[in-house]
N, C-alpha and C positions, 0 to 999 in steps of 0.2 A: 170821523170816528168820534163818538161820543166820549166822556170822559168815562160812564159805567164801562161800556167797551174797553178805555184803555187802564180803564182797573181790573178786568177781567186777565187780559192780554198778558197783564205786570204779574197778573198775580199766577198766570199758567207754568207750570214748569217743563212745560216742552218748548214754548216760544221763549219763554225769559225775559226781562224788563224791556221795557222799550222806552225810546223820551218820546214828545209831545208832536214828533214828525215819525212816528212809527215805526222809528227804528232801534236794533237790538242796543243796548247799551249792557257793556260788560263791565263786570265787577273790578275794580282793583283795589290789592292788599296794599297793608300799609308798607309793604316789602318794596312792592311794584311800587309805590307812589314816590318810599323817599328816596329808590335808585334812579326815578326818572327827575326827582328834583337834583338830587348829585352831582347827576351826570351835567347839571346847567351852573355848575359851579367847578371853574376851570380849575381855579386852585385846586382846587380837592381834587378833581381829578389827574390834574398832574403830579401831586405826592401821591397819588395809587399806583399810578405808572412806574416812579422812583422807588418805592419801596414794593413794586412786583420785580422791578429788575435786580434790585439788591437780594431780595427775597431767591431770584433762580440762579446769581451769582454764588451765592452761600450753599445753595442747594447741590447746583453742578460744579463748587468746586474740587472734587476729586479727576475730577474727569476733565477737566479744565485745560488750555496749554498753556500752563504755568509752572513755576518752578517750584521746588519744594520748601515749603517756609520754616524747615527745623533745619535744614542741609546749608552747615556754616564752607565758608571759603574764606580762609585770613586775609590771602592778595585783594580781593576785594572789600575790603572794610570801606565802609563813607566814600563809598564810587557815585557822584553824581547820577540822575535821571541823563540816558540818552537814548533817543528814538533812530541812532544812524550806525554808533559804535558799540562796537563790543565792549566787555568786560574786561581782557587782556589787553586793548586800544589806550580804555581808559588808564590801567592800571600802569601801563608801561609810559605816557604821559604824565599820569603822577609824580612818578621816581626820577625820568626825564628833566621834569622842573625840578623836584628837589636839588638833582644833583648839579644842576646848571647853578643853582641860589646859592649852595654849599661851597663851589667853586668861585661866584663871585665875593662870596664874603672871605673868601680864605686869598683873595687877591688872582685868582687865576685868570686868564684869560678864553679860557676853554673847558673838554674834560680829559684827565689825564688816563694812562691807561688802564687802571683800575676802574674806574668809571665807565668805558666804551666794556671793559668785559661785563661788566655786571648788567648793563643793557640790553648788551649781546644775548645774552643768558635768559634774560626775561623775556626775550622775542624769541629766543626758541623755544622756552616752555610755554610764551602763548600760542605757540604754532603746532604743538606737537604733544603736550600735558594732557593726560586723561583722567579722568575719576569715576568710579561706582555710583550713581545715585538712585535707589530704588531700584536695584538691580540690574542698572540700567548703566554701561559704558558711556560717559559724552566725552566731549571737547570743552571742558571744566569754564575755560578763561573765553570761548567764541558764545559765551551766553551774552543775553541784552537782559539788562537791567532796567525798563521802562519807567519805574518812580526811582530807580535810585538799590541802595542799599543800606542796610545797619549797621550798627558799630562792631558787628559779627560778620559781617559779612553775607547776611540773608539776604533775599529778594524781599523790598518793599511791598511789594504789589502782589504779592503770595500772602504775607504775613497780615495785608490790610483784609483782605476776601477772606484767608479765614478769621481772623481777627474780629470782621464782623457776622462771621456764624457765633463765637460766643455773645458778642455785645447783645443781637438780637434774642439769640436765647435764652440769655438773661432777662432782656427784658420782653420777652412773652411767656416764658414760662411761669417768673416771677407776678406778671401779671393775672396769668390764667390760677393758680394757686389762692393770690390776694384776693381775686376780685370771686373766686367759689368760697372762700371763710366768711368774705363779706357779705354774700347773699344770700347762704344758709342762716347766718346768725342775724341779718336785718331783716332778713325776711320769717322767720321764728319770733324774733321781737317785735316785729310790725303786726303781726298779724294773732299772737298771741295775747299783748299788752300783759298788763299786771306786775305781778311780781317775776315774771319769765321778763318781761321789759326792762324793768327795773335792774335786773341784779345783769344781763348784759350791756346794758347800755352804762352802768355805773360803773362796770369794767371797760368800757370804750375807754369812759372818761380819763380814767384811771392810767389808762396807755397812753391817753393823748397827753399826760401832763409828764411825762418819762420823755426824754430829748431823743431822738428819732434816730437821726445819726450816730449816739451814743451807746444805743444798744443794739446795732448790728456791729459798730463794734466792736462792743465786747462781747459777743455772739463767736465773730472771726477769731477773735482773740484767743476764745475758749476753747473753740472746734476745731481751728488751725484751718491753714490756708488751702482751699480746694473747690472745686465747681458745686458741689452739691449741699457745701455748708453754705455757700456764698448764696446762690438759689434761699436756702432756708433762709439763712436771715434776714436777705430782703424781704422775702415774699410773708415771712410770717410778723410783720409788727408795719405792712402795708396795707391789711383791709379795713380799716376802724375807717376811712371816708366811707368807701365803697357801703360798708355796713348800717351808717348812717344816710347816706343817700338811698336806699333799697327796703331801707326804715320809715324812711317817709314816704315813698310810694307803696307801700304796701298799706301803709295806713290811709289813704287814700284813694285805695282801691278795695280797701278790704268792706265795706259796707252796700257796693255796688250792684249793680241787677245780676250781673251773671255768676255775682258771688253767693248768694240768696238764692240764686236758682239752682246752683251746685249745693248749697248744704241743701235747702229742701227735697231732694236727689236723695240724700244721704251718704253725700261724701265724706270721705274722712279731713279730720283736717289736714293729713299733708298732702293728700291729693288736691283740695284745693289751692296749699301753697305751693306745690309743685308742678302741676298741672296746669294752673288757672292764674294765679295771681304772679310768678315769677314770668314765664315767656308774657307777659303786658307788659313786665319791664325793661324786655329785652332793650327796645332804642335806647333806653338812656342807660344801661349797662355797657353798650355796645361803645358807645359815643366816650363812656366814661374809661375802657378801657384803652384804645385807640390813643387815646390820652396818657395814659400811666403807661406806658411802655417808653416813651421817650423819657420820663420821670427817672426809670429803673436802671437807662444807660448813663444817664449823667450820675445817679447814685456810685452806682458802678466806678465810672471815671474819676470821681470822687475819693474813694477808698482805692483805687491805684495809685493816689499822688499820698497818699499814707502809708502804701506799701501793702494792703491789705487786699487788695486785689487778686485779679488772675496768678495765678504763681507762669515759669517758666516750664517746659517750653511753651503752652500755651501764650495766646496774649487775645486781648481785646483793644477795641478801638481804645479804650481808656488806658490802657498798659503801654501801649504805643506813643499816646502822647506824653504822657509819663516819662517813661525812658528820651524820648527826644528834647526834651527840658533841656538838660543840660548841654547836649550840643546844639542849642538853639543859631547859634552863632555862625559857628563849624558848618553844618549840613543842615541845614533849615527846611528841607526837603523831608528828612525824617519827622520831623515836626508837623508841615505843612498840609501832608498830603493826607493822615489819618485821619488830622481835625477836618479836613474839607470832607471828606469821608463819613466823621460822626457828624457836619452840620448839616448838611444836604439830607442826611437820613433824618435828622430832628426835624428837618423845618418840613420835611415832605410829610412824617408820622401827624407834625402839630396843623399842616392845612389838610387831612384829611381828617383828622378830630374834629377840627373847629365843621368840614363840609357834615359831617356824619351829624352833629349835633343840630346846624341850621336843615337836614334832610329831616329826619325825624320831629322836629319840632310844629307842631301841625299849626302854630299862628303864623310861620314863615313859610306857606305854601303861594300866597299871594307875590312874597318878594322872590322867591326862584323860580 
């Protein structure tokens, strides 16, 4: 085939392009390109894995076979993690040592008969004690405590799953909010310039030189403690990067063919900044938020060791470690298990960041 032939061929829209051996070659988006780059980037795809399962753990925890993470039991307070004993096992254990250690320091050589009743007792109300829980009759003391319990006596492992439905939706909500301020107003100054550039970017400035931490707060401070003031403050004195990143790509894009080709159209301008010049910036929006959501949990966690956090009954993974501080010693399990919980969910959000940015990045298509 000649090469006119294979510029005919290319240029027919019933056969479609073809390479240099006459066959069809298909189009791929930059969608298609940088999920097939991704996918060859193991790390990245093992934090998608990790934070799709935390993701459907938060989701179906209503429905879960889990206990309820607001339903306190005092007998059970700092009941060790066990995978074989009950709650009543452990609890009755407890008391057992106790009173065997009370007895050797008071010189006895056994327990006396106050001691065998008070045993007595607790092994028949682990055998035979019921309670209401969600309208639900159990066997209160024959529950299993998998991570453990709180100094209330909660289930660990209730309190961690939902725990992390707020940490996460803090930080994507907080993110989805920050990062739409910041590409309305970067993208309005990018493409606007002048004095539209000018008088927001001077307010960027302006925010960026005010201490970061210090004015969420006293944002908390002022609004008082709850999920939706907590949302506001981070998210609202978080988009001045985003703002400034989406500023410079739009300046960067904004003199281009297809930009030129939409005003001579006679587009308006915010259809071409909303149309045309923001979805070009989607990769590095994308890549940048993916990013700031682990940012938003350790903020979070952060304003929980000030007190400024979740309030009760709620908790977050930040809340949790929080309160476990001080029985670090005592039950280091309360401690233990949340932070492993917020780290594993960091480091899966930060190697899917860093995959999403080496995906999209079109000089790294040689290296994945």
């Amino acid at each position: 085939m000649s090469n006119l032939q294979m510029q005919d061929v290319a240029n027919d829209p019933e056969t479609g392009q073809v390479n240099e051996f006459s066959q069809p070659v298909e189009g791929v988006s930059l969608t298609k390109d940088a999920w097939r780059r991704l996918r060859k980037n193991y790390m990245a795809m093992i934090g998608l894995v990790v934070v799709i399962v935390y993701a459907v753990l938060s989701i179906t925890a209503p429905i879960l076979p889990i206990h309820s993470f607001r339903f306190q039991v005092s007998e059970h307070r700092d009941l060790p993690p066990s995978l074989t004993k009950s709650a009543g096992e452990l609890w009755y254990e407890r008391i057992e040592t106790r009173l065997y250690a009370l007895a050797e320091r008071d010189g006895r050589s056994g327990l006396n008969e106050e001691d065998r009743a008070q045993l007595a007792e607790i092994r028949q109300r682990v055998q035979n004690e019921t309670a209401v829980i969600d309208d639900e009759e159990v066997m209160v003391h024959q529950r299993r405590y998998l991570l453990g319990t709180d100094h209330l006596g909660r289930d660990m492992l209730s309190r961690i799953i939902y725990g992390g439905q707020i940490s996460m939706a803090i930080g994507l909500i907080g993110t989805i909010t920050s990062v739409l301020i910041g590409i309305v107003l970067g993208a309005v100054a990018g493409y606007l310039g002048g004095k539209t550039d000018y008088l927001i970017m001077r307010f960027v400035d302006v925010m960026y030189g005010l201490p970061y931490m210090l004015l969420v707060i006293i944002m908390m401070a002022i609004f008082g403690r709850n999920i939706f003031n907590l949302f506001l403050a981070l998210s609202l004195v978080s988009w001045l990067v985003v703002a400034r990143v989406v500023r410079g790509q739009i300046i960067s894009l904004k003199n281009s063919e297809f930009v030129e080709a939409a005003r001579s159209m006679g587009a308006s301008q915010s259809r071409i900044i909303f149309r045309h010049l923001i979805p070009n910036t989607a990769g590095i929006i994308i890549v940048f938020a993916t990013l700031r959501i682990p940012a938003f949990i350790m903020q979070e966690s952060f304003l929980s060791f000030l007190g400024l956090g979740i309030s009760a009954p709620f908790a977050s993974w930040g809340s949790l470690v929080s309160d476990a501080v001080e029985r670090m010693s005592t039950a280091p399990w309360q401690l233990f298990f949340p932070a492993l919980a917020m780290t594993l969910f960091l480091f899966a959000m930060n190697f899917l960041g860093d995959g999403l940015r080496d995906a999209f990045d079109p000089h790294s298509k040689n290296r994945l």
